[in-house]
C-alpha positions in Angstrom: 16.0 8.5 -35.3 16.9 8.1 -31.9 17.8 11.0 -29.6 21.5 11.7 -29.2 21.8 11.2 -25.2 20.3 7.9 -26.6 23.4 7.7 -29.0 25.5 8.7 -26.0 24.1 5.7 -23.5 24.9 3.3 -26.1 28.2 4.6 -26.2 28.9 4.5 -22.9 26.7 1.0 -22.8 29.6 -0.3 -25.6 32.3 0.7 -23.8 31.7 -0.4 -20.2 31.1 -3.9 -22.1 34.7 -3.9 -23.0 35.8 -2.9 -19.4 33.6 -5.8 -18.1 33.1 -8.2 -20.2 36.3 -10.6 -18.5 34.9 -9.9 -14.8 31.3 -10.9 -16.3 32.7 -14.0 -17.8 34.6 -15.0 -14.6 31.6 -14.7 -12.3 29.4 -16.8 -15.3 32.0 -19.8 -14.6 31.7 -20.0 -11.4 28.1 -20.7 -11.2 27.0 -23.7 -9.6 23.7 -23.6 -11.7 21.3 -22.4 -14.4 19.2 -20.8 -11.6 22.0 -18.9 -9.9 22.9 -17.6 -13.6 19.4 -16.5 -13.7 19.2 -14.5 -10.7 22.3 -13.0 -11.8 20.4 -12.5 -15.0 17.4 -11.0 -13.0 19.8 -8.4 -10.6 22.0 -7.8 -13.7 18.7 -6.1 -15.4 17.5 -4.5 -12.6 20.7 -2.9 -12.4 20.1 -1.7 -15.9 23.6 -3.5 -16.3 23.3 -4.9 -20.3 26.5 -6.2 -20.6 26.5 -8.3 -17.8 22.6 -8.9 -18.8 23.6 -9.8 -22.3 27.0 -12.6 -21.1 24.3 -14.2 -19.1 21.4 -14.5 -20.8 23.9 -16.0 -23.7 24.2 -19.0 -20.8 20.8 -19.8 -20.9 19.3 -21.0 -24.3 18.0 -23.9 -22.7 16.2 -22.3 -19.5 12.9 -23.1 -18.4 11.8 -19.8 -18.2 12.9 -18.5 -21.7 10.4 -15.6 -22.1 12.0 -13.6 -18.7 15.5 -14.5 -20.4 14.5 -12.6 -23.3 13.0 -9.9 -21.2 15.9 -9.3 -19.0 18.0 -9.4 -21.6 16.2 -6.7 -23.5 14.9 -4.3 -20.5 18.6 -2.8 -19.7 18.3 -1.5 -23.5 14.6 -0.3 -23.4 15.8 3.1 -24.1 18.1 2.1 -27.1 16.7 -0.9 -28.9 15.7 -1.3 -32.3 12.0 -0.3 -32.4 11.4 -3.8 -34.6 13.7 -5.8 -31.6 10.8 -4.6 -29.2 8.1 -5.2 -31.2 9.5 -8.8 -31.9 9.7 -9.4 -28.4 5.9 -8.2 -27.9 4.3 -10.3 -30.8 6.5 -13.3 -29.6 4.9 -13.5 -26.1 1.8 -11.7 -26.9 -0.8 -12.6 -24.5 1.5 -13.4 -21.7 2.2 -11.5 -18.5 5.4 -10.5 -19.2 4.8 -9.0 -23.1 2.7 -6.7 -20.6 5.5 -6.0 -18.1 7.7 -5.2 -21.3 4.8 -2.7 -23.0 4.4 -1.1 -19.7 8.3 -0.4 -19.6 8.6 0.8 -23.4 5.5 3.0 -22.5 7.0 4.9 -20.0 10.2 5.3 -22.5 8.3 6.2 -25.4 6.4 9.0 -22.6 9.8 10.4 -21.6 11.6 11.0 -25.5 7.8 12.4 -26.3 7.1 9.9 -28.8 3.5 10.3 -28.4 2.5 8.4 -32.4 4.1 5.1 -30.9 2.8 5.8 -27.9 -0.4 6.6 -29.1 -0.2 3.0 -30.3 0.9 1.1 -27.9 -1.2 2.6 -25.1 -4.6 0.9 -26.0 -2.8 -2.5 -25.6 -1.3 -2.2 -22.0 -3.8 -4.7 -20.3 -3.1 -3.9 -16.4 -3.1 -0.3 -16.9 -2.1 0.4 -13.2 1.1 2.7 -13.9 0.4 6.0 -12.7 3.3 7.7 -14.8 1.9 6.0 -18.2 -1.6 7.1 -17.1 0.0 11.0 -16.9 1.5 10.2 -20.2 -1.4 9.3 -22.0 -3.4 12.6 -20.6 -0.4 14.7 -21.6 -0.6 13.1 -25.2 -4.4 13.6 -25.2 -4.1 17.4 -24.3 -1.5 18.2 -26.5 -3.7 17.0 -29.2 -6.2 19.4 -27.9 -8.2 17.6 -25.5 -9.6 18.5 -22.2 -8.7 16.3 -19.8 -8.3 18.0 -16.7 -10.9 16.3 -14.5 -9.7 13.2 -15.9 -6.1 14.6 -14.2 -7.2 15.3 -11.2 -8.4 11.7 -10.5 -5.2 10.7 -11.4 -2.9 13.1 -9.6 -3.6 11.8 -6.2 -0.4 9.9 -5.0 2.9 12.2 -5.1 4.8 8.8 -4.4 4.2 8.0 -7.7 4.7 10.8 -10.5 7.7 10.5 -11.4 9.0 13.1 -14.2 5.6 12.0 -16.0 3.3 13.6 -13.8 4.7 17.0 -13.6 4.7 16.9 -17.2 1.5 16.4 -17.3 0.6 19.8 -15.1 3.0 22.1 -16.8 1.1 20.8 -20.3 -2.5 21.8 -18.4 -1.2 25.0 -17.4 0.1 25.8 -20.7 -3.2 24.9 -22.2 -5.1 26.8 -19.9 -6.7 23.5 -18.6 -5.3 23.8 -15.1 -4.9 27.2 -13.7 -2.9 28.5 -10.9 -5.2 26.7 -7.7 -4.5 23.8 -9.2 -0.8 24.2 -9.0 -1.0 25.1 -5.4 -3.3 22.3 -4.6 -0.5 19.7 -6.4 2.2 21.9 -4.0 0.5 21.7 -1.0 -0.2 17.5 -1.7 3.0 17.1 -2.7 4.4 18.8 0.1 2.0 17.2 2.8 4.4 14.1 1.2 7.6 15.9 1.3 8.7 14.8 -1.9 11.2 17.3 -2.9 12.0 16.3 -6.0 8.9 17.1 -7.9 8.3 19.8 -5.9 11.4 21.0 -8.2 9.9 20.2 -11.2 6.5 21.9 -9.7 8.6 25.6 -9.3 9.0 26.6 -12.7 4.8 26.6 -12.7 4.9 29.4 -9.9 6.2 32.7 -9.2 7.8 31.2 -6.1 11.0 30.2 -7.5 12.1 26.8 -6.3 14.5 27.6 -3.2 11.6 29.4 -2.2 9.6 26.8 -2.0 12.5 23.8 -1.3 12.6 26.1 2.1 9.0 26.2 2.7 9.4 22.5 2.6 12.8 21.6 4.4 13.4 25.1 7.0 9.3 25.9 7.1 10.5 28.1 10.3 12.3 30.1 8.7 9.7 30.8 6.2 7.1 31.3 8.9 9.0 33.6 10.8 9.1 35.9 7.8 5.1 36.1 7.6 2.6 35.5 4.4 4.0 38.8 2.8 1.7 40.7 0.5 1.1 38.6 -3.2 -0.7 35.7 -3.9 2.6 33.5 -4.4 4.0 34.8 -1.0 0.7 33.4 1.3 0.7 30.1 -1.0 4.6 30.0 0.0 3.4 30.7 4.0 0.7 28.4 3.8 3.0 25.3 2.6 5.4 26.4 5.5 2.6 26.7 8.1 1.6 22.7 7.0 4.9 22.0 7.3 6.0 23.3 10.4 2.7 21.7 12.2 4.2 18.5 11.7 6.6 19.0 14.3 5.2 21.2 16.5 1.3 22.6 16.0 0.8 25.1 18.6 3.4 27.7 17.4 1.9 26.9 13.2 -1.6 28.0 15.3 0.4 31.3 17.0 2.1 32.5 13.8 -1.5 31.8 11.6 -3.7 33.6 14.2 -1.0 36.6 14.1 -1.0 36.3 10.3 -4.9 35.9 9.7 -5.8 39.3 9.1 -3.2 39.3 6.3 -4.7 36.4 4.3 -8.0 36.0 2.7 -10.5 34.5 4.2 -10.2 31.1 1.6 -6.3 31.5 2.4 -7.2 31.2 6.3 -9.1 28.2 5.5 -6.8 26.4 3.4 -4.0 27.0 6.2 -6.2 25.8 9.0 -6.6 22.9 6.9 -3.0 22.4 6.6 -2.8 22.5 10.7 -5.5 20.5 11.1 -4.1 17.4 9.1 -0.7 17.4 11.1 -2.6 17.8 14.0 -4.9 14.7 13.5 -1.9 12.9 12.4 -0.3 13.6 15.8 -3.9 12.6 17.7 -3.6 15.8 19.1 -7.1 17.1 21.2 -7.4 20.4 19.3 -7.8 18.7 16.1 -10.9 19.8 15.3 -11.2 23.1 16.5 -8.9 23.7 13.5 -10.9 21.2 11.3 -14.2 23.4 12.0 -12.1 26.8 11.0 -11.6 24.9 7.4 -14.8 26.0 6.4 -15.5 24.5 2.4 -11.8 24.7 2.1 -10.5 21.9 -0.3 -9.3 19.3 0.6 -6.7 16.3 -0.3 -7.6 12.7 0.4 -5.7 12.3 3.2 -7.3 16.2 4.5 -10.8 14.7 4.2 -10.0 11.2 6.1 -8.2 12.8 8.7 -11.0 15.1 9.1 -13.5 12.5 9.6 -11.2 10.2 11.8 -10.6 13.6 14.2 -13.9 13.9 14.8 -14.6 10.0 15.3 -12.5 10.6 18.2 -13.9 13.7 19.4 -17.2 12.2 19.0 -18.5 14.9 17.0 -21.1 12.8 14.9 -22.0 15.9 12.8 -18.9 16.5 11.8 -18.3 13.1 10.5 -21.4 13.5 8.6 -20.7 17.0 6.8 -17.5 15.6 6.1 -18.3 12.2 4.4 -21.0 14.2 2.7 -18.5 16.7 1.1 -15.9 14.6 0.5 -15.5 13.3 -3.7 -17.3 9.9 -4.6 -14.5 8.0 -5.7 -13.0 8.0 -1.6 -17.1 8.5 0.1 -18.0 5.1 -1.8 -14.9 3.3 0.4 -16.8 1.3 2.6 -14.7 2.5 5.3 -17.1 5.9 5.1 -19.9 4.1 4.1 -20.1 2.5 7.0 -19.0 5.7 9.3 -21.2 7.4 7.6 -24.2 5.0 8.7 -22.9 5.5 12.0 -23.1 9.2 12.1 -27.0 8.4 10.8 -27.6 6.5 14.0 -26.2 8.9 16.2 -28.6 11.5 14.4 -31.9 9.5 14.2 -31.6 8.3 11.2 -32.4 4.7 11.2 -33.7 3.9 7.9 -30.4 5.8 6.3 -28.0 3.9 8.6 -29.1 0.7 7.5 -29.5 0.8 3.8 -26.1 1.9 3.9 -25.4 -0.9 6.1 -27.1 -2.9 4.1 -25.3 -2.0 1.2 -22.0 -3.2 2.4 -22.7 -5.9 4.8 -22.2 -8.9 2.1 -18.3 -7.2 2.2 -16.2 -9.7 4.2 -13.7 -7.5 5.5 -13.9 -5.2 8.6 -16.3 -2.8 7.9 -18.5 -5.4 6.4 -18.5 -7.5 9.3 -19.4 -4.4 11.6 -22.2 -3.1 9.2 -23.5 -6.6 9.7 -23.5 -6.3 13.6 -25.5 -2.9 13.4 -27.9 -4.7 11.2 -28.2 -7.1 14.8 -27.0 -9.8 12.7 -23.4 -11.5 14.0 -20.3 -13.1 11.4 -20.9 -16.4 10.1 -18.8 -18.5 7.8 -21.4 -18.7 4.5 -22.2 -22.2 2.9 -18.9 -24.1 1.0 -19.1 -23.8 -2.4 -19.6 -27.4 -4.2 -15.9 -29.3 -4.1 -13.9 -28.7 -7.2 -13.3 -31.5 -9.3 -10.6 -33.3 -10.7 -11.9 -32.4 -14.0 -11.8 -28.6 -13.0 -8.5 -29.2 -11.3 -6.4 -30.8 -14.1 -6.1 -27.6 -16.5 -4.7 -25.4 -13.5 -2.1 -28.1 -13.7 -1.4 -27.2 -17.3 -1.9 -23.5 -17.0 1.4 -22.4 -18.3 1.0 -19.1 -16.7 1.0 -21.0 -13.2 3.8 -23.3 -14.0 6.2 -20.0 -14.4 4.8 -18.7 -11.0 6.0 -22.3 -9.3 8.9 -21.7 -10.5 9.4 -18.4 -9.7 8.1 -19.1 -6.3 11.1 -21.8 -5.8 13.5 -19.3 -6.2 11.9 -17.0 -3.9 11.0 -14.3 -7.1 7.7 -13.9 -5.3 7.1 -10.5 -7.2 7.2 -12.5 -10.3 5.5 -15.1 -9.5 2.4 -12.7 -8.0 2.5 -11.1 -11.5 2.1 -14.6 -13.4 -0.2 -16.2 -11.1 -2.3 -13.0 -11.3 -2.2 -12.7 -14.9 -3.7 -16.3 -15.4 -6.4 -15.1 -12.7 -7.9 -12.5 -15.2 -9.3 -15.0 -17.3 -11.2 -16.9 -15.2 -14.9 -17.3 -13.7 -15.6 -17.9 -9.7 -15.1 -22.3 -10.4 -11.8 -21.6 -11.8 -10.9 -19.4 -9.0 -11.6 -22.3 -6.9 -10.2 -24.5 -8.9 -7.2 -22.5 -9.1 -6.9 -21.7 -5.0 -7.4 -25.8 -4.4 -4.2 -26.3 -6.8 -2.4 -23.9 -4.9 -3.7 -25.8 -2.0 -1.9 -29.1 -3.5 1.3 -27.1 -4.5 1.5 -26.1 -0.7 1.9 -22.4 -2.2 -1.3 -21.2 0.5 -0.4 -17.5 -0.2 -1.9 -17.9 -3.9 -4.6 -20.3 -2.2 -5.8 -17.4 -0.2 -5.2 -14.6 -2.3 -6.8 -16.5 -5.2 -9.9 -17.6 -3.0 -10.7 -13.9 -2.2 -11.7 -13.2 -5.5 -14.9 -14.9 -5.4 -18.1 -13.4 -4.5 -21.0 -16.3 -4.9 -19.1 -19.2 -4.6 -17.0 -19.6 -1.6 -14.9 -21.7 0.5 -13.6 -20.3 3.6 -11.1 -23.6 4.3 -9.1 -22.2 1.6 -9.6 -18.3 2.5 -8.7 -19.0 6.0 -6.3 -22.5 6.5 -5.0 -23.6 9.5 -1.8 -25.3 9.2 0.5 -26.4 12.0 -2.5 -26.6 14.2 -1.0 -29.5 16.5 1.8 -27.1 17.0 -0.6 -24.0 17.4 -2.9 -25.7 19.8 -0.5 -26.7 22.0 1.2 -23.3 22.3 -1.5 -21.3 22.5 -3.4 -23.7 25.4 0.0 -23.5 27.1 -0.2 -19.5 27.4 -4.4 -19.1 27.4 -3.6 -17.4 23.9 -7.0 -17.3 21.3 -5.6 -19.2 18.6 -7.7 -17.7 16.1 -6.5 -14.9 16.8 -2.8 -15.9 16.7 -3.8 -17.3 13.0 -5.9 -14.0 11.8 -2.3 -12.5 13.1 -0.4 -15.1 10.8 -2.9 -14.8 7.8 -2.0 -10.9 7.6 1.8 -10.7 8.2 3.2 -14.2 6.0 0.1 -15.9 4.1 1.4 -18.8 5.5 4.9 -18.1 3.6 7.5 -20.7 6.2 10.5 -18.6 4.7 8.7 -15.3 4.2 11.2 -12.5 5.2 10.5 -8.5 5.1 12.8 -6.0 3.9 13.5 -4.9 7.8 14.7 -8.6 8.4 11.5 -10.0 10.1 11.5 -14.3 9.6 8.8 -17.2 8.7 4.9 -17.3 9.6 4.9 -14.6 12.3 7.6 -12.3 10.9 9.6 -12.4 14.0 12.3 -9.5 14.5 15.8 -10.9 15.5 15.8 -8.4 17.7 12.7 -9.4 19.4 13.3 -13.4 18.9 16.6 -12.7 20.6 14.4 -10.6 23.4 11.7 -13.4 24.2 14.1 -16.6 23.8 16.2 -15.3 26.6 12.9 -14.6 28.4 10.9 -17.8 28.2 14.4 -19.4 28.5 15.3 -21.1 25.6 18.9 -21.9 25.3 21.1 -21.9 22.6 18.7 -20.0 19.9 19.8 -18.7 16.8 18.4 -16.8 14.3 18.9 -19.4 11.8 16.2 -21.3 13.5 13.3 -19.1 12.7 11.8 -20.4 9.8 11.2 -23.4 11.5 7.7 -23.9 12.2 8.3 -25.1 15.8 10.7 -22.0 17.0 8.7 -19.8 15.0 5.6 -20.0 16.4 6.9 -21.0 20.2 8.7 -17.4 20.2 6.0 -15.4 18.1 3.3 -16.3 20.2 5.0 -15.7 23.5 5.6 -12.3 22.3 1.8 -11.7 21.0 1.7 -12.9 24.5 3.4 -10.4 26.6 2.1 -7.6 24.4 -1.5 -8.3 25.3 -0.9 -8.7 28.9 1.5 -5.7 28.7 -1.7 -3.6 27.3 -4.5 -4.6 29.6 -5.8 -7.3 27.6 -6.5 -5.5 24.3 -6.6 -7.0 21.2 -7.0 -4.3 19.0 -3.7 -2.8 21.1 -1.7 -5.7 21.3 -2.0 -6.2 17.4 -1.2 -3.0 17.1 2.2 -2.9 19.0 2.6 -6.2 17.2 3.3 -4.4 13.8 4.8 -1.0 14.9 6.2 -2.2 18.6 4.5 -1.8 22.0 5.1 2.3 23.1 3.5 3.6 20.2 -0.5 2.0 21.1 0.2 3.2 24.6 1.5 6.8 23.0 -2.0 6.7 21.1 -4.1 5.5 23.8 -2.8 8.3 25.9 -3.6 10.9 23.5 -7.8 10.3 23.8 -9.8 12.5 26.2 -12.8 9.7 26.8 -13.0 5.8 26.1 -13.5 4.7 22.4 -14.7 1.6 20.9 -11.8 -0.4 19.6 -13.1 0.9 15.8 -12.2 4.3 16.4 -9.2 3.9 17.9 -8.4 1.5 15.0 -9.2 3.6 12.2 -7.5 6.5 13.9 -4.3 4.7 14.2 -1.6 7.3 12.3 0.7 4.9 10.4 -0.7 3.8 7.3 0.4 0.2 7.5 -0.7 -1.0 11.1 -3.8 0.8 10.8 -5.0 -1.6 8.1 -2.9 -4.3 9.5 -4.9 -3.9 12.7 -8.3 -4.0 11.1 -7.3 -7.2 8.8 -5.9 -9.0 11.7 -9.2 -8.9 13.6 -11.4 -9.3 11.0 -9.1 -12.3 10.0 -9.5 -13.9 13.8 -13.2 -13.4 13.8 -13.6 -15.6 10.8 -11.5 -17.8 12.3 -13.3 -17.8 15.4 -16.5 -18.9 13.6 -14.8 -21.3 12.1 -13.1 -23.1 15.0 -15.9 -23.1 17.3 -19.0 -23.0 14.6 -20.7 -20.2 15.6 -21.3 -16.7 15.2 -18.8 -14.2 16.2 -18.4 -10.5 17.2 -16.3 -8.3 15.8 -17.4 -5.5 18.0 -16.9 -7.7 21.1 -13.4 -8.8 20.0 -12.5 -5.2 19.3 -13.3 -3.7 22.8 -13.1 -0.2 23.8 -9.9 2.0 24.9 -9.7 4.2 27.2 -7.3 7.1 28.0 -4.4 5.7 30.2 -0.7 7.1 31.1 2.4 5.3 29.4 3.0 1.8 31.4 6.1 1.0 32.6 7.4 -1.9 30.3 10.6 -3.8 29.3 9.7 -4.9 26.0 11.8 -3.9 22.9 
């Protein structure tokens, strides 16, 4: 029996189909294609729109792709189907990507109406297993049955951005079990609320005392909340603490006035979590005081992003034994990153500890990415492009041709349903040993499709081939711009490598176009510049325009920021104040690592470190020899805001 808002949807469902159905059949005929119906087909079921999914899937019982037919077909109705419609679907394509994508979805249906025997079932055969709301759901099945699984939860319940209604569910289950108790609700608060994700902090107040205006104003009008003091219960100084975190965010000093005037009415463990809530908005900002407030934390506990911060505060700082006692305390799953492996073999160093440092260098240095390549440098050892890996054959070759899994990708990829094809071309991927790998990267190589020849050649560990990790396309184009402005063209290409793959007609959901994700605004900025006449933006996925007006930009960024690469590849991906606002925040010059790791936006932080470490391989390559990472990276040193007219 299906629930009766089920019965409802379908009612509704039915009756917008008699509404739509001539608008639907109208827009079917005037499709020049198959294709376009498919794309229709494809926004129709993202739209959860199953008439309109149903007219035009009804076009194509001839398409190439008929599984995704069936599937977006069936995914508007997930959450009224017949059970045996489903289940027909999954033994149909069993073994293929998208039966996976289709369990995945039912899972997180069968979760929501509580139908924990099918999902009981189902569960053990979602292959990918990388849905964070299905993982909640399965806990929440598992305790209900009487199971403890509240370490298991805690691992899990680590990304707010993620929990959906699942996760929630999943604490209000441990608290009514006794599993989770009331500092683990406040921990879940305070993470959530270091996110701002009001939402489940709504579905997080029936768990306190609070109430959830209470705590909606903690997180929207902290102020307000401040202003009023921690009060006198438990629930009141939680309430405080969230508003003190909070209100640091946009201005720290007067969250540090109102806590030092509140400290004597908190607990000493409450003082310590506050501070620690300071601290993190503090770091964030690259403010100087950062860790006076880190060292008031004491043993307080921490969320991921508190313990990183942490470390990266004191990296700045130079405080060596902070960044020690940190990495030290901090929970294996994040200390075994090779990010704080490495700082943690640093902090060694700086201590004495030479034998430490370098078997944790050691145990990382065979890593090619950035940390790897640096661990290597401390073991006085430079980056070197390893031996090729024997040539694949046309033997090993022919069955990536005939992988059916790939052919679906290809086609996705020619109609630009990259997110698609990633998930088929990855599927295929699981299967296979290092020589397929290769085999499979040198057929993306043939198929001109060099994200999946990059990706794909990643994988391997022993057998490697670094002209596939790292191509070099357009290089009579490259070489000639590049010469022209005294540009490091490896450097250009580690840039290109990190923002497109190589992807002519890649575009990014703020509008940025081809190889170097150029921003309109910014093509538009530098044609007028260098004085090219008569641009459009309609020209930048051509190779020539492309790279002409995304190097001269790279260009005027690096000599705008005194020559700094790890700068000017910063200003690259988040635009040329903000390095300069960081840089201005340091009290003493910093090698180009720290001020790297301690960049405060998520994405050009890693984008900055992939970039370089991407143009010293490069580097190695093109000139065949070994390279410095260290030496590219540089130091930075404290400087006031330069006057500047880029966008």
């Amino acid at each position: 029996m299906f629930p009766m808002r089920w019965i409802v949807r379908v009612a509704l469902a039915t009756t917008s189909a008699v509404l739509l159905a001539p608008a639907a059949h109208a827009r079917i005929a005037s499709f020049v294609s198959d294709d376009d119906v498919f794309l229709a087909l494809r926004d129709a079921a993202r739209n959860n729109d199953a008439t309109r999914a149903a007219d035009y899937a009804a076009r194509l019982g001839n398409y190439a792709i008929p599984s995704y037919v069936d599937y977006f077909r069936l995914k508007p109705r997930i959450n009224s189907a017949p059970e045996q419609e489903i289940r027909d679907f999954l033994m149909r394509y069993d073994g293929q990507a998208i039966a996976d994508r289709l369990r995945n979805d039912w899972l997180l249906e069968l979760g929501r109406a509580r139908n924990w025997a099918l999902f009981d079932e189902q569960y053990p055969q979602f292959v990918l297993n990388d849905d964070t709301q299905v993982k909640c759901y399965a806990l929440m099945s598992k305790a209900l049955k009487g199971q403890n699984v509240a370490d298991d939860a805690r691992s899990v319940l680590v990304a707010p951005q993620n929990y959906g209604e699942a996760c929630p569910a999943l604490i209000s289950t441990l608290v009514q079990s006794s599993q989770f108790n009331a500092d683990d609700v406040w921990a879940q608060i305070r993470l959530v609320a270091e996110s701002g994700y009001a939402g489940t902090i709504r579905r997080l107040a029936p768990l306190t005392d609070a109430g959830e205006s209470t705590l909606l104003q903690a997180l929207d009008k902290p102020e307000k909340v401040v202003a009023r003091g921690p009060g006198s219960n438990r629930t009141a100084h939680e309430v405080f603490i969230v508003a003190l975190g909070r209100a640091a965010k946009a201005n720290p000093d007067r969250a540090v006035d109102a806590l030092v005037s509140a400290s004597d009415r908190l607990k000493p463990e409450e003082v310590a979590l506050a501070w620690a809530q300071i601290a993190l908005q503090s770091s964030v900002k690259l403010a100087p005081d950062a860790t006076v407030y880190w060292r008031r934390t004491g043993d307080a506990p921490l969320s991921s992003d508190g313990y990183q911060w942490k470390v990266r505060a004191a990296l700045r700082a130079g405080d060596w034994k902070l960044v020690r006692t940190t990495i030290e305390a901090m929970p294996q799953s994040l200390a075994r990153d090779s990010t704080w492996i490495y700082w943690l073999g640093r902090a060694y160093l700086a201590e004495g500890k030479k034998d430490e440092a370098h078997k944790l260098f050691r145990s990382i240095a065979d890593q090619t990415n950035f940390y790897g390549q640096l661990a290597l440098e401390e073991l006085d050892q430079k980056v070197t492009i390893p031996p090729r890996a024997q040539a694949v054959t046309a033997e090993e070759l022919s069955p990536m041709a005939e992988n059916q899994g790939f052919r679906r990708a290809l086609k996705f990829f020619e109609l630009e349903m990259r997110f698609e094809g990633y998930r088929e071309w990855n599927w295929e991927l699981r299967k296979m040993n290092e020589r397929q790998h290769l085999a499979a990267a040198e057929f993306a190589r043939q198929k001109n499709v060099l994200d999946r020849m990059v990706n794909t050649s990643d994988r391997t560990k022993s057998e490697v081939d670094f002209t596939q990790r790292f191509p070099s396309p357009f290089q009579d184009v490259m070489l000639a711009t590049t010469q022209k402005l005294g540009l490091d063209m490896a450097w250009v290409y580690g840039l290109i490598r990190q923002e497109s793959r190589f992807v002519q007609h890649a575009r990014s959901h703020v509008g940025a176009s081809g190889l170097m994700q150029v921003m309109p605004s910014t093509a538009q900025f530098v044609a007028r510049k260098i004085g090219l006449t008569g641009f459009a933006h309609t020209q930048m996925n051509d190779v020539n325009t492309n790279i002409l007006l995304g190097t001269n930009y790279l260009n005027m960024v690096l000599g705008d920021l005194d020559g700094s690469q790890a700068m000017a590849t910063a200003a690259y991906n988040a635009g040329p104040g903000r390095p300069r606002a960081w840089r201005s925040t340091l009290t003493r010059a910093v090698e180009g690592a720290i001020f790297a790791e301690s960049i405060p936006f998520n994405e050009t932080r890693d984008y900055v470190k992939k970039v370089l470490s991407n143009a010293t391989y490069y580097a190695a390559l093109f000139e065949s020899k070994p390279q410095s990472l260290k030496a590219r990276l540089g130091t930075v040193a404290p400087k006031g805001f330069v006057a500047s007219d880029l966008p």
